[in-house]
C-alpha positions as semicolon CSV with decimal commas, in nm:
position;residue;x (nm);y (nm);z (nm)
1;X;0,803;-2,291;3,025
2;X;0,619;-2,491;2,725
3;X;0,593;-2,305;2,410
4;X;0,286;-2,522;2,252
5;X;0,336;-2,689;1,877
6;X;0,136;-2,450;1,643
7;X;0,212;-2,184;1,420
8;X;0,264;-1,848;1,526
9;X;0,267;-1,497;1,378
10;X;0,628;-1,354;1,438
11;X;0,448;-1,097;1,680
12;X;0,322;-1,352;1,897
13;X;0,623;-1,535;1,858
14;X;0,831;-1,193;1,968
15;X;0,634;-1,146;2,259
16;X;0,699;-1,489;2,384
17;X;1,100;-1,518;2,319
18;X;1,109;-1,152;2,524
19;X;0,919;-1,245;2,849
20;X;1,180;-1,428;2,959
21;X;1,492;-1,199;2,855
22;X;1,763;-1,432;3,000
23;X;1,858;-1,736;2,751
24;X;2,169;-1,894;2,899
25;X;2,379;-1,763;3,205
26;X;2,693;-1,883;3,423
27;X;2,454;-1,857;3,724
28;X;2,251;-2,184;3,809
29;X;1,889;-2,069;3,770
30;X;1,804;-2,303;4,052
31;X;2,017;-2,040;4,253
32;X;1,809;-1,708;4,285
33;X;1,992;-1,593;4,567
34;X;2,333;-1,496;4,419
35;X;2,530;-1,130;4,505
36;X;2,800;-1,164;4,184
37;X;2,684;-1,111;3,824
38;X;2,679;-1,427;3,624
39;X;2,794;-1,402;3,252
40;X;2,484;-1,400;3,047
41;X;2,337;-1,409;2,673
42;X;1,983;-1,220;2,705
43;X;1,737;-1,103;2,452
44;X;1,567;-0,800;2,371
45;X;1,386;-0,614;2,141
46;X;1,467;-0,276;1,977
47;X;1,187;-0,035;1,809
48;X;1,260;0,003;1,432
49;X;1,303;0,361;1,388
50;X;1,306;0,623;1,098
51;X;1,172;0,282;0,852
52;X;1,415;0,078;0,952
53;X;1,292;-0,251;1,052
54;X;1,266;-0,361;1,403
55;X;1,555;-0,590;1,554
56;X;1,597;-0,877;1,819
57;X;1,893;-0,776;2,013
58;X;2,095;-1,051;2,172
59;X;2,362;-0,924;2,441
60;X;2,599;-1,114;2,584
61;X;2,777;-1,031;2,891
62;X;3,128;-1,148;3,067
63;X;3,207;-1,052;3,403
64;X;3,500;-1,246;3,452
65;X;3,781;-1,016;3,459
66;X;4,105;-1,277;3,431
67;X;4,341;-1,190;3,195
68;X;4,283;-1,496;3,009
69;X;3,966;-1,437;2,969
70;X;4,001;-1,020;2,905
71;X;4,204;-1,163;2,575
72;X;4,007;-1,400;2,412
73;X;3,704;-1,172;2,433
74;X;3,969;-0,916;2,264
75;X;4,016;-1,100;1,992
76;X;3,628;-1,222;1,947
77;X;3,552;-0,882;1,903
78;X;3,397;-0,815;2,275
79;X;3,388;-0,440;2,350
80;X;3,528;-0,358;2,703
81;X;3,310;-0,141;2,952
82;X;3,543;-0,061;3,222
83;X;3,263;0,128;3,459
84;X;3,046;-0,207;3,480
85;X;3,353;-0,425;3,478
86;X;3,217;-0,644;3,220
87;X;3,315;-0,705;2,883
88;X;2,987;-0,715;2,595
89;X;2,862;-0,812;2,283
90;X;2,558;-0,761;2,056
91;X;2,397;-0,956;1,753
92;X;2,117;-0,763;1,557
93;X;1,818;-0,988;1,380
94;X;1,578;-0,749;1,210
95;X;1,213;-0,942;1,141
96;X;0,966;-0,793;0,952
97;X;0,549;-0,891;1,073
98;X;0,415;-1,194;0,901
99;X;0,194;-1,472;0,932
100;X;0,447;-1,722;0,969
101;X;0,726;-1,674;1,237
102;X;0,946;-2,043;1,111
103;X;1,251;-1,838;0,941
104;X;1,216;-1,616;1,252
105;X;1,289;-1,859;1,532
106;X;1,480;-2,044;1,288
107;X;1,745;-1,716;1,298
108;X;1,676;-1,715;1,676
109;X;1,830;-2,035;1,747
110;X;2,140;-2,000;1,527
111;X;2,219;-1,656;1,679
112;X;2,167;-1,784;2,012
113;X;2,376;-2,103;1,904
114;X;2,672;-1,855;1,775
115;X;2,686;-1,603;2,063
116;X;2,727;-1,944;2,354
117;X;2,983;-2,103;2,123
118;X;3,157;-1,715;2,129
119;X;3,139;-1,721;2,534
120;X;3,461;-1,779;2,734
121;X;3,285;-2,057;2,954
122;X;3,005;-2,276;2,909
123;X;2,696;-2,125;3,029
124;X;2,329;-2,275;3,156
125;X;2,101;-2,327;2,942
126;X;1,733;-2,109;3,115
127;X;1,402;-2,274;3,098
128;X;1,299;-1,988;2,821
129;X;1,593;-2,149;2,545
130;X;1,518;-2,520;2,636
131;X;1,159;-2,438;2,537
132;X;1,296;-2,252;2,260
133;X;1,504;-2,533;2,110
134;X;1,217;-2,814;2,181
135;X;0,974;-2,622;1,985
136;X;1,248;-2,549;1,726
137;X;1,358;-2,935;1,686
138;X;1,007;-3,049;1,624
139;X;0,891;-2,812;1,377
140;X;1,163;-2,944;1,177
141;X;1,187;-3,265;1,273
142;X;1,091;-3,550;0,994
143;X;0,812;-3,715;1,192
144;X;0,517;-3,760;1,114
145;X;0,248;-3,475;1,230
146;X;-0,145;-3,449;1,188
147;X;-0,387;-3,124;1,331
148;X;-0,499;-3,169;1,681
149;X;-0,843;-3,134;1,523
150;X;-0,776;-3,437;1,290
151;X;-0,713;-3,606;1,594
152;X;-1,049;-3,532;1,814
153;X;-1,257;-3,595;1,502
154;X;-1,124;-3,961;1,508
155;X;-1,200;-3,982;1,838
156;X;-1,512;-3,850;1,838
157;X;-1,509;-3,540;2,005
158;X;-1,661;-3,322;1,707
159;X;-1,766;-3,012;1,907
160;X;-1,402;-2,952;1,997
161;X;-1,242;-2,922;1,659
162;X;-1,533;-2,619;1,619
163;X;-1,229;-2,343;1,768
164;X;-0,855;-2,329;1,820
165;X;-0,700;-2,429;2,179
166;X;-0,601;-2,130;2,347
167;X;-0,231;-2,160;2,388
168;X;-0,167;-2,306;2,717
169;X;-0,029;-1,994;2,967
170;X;0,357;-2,033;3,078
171;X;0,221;-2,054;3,445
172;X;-0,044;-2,247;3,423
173;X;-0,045;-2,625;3,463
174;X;-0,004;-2,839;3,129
175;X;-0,175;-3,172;3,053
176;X;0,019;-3,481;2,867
177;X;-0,191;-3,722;2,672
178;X;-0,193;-3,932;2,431
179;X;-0,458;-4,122;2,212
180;X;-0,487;-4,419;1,952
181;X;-0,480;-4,284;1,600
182;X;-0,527;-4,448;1,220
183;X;-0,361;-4,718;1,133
184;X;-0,272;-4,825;1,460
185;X;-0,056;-4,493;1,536
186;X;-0,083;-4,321;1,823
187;X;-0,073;-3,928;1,866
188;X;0,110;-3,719;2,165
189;X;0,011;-3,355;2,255
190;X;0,055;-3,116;2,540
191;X;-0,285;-2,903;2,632
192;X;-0,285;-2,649;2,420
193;X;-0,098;-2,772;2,096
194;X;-0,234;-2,766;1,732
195;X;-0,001;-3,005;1,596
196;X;0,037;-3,326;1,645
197;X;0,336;-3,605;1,617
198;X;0,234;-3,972;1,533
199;X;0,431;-4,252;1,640
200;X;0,396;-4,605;1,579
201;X;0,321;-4,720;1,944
202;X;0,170;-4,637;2,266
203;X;0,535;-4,679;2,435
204;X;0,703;-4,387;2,188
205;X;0,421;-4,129;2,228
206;X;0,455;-4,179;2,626
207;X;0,832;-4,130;2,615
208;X;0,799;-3,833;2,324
209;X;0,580;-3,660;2,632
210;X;0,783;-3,739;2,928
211;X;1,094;-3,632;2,755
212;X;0,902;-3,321;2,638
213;X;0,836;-3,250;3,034
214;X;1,179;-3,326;3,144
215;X;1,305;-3,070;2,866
216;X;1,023;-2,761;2,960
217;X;0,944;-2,843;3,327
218;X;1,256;-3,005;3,435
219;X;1,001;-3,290;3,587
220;X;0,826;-3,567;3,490
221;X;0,517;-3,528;3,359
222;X;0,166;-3,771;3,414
223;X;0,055;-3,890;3,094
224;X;-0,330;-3,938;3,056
225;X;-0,469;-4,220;2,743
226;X;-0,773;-4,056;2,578
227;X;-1,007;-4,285;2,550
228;X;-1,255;-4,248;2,206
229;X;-1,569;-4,097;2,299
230;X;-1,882;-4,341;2,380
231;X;-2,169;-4,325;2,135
232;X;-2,389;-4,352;2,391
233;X;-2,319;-4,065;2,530
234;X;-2,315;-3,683;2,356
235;X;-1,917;-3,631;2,196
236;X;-1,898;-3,254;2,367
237;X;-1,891;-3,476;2,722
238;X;-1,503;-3,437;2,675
239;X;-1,565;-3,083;2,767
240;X;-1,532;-3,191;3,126
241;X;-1,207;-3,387;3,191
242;X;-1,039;-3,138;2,925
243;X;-0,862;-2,860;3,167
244;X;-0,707;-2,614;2,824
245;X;-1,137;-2,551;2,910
246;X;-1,249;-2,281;3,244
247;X;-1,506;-2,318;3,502
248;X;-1,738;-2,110;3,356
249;X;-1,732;-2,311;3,028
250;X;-1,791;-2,641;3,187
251;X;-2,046;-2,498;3,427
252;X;-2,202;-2,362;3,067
253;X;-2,186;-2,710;2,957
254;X;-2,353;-2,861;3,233
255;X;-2,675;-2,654;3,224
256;X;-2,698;-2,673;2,856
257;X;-2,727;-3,039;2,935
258;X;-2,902;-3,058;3,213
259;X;-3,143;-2,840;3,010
260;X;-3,150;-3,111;2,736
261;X;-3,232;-3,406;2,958
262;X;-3,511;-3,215;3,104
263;X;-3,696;-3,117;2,804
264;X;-3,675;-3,469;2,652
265;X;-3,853;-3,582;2,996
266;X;-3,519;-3,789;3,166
267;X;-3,499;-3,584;3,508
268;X;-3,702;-3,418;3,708
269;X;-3,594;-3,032;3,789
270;X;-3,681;-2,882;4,122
């Protein structure tokens, strides 16, 4: 799971933090196959109701029923639910709709942070908190950023700085690349990111990305160099190697082109 570097609204931000409801477990996640119930920290959301403001719910959940265990949960405050067999906990984080969701995730990841250290045993971390916490530690890291369009105007690739990247799909395959920026700096994105970090050589900004991959994908990733564009040739030719773009827009591309070179006499259309 890759949760791109932009700047989301906290409903777009909501929806993304609840399609994956599981955030850490005592289950490997490798292991889908399992008959007990692993211990678990999960999130939710819950409808505000009568004006009162609509929550993130975080539950966390202990099935591990030694006595040891039955008394520290006691005394952290863990209510005990003797039909499931489990012992449970809930944190509340009311969020109100705005453009910016930065204090929402930033409330996210300290909640989440409190209810593990609260949990008898140390649990896995799931692919939805590990993209979580990456996005988290560079939107307030001190490094230095620029706009992804910034970035493709230096290089030359005008026609792509016209509309926002569609954030990249959780499923779908991401791209790693990386480019020479001003000054000698060189940028590092993901397909589908907005912002981008700047670092000082071509060496950094190709271990930034593969330790970016390792984090999200648990693999790592190919990084591609992006070349600046040829002034020979039209700058909307990126449109073709760039894969955040579908079929039907580079098939678009293409005729509009071929259309081009025809009119100005080039080819020869049968």
């Amino acid at each position: 799971m890759l949760i791109n570097y932009r700047h989301y609204t906290t409903t777009a931000m909501v929806d993304m933090l609840t399609r994956e409801g599981v955030y850490f477990s005592r289950g490997n996640f490798v292991d889908q196959g399992r008959l007990h119930r692993p211990d678990t920290i999960s999130l939710r959301t819950a409808t505000g109701i009568g004006g009162v403001r609509p929550s993130l719910v975080v539950d966390c959940e202990v099935f591990n029923n030694l006595e040891s265990i039955g008394g520290l949960l006691d005394a952290r405050g863990f209510a005990k639910d003797e039909a499931e067999g489990r012992h449970h906990k809930q944190r509340m984080l009311t969020f109100q709709h705005k453009a910016d969701a930065g204090k929402l995730v930033d409330g996210v990841m300290a909640v989440l942070n409190e209810a593990a250290e609260e949990m008898p045993l140390m649990l896995y971390a799931s692919p939805a908190q590990k993209a979580l916490a990456d996005y988290h530690a560079f939107m307030t890291a001190d490094i230095a950023k620029v706009s992804y369009g910034d970035v493709m105007r230096h290089l030359g690739y005008w026609d792509e700085c016209d509309r926002p990247e569609p954030a990249v799909d959780a499923g779908a395959g991401v791209d790693y690349m990386i480019a020479k920026y001003k000054r000698g700096r060189w940028a590092a994105w993901a397909s589908g990111d907005l912002i981008v970090p700047l670092f000082a050589t071509e060496r950094e900004a190709k271990q930034f990305l593969e330790q970016r991959g390792r984090r999200v994908c648990q693999q790592r990733p190919a990084v591609r160099t992006i070349a600046p564009v040829n002034r020979s040739c039209l700058p909307n030719v990126y449109v073709l190697v760039d894969h955040t773009k579908n079929v039907a827009e580079r098939v678009a591309w293409l005729r509009c082109e071929l259309d081009r070179l025809a009119g100005q006499g080039e080819m020869v259309v049968s």
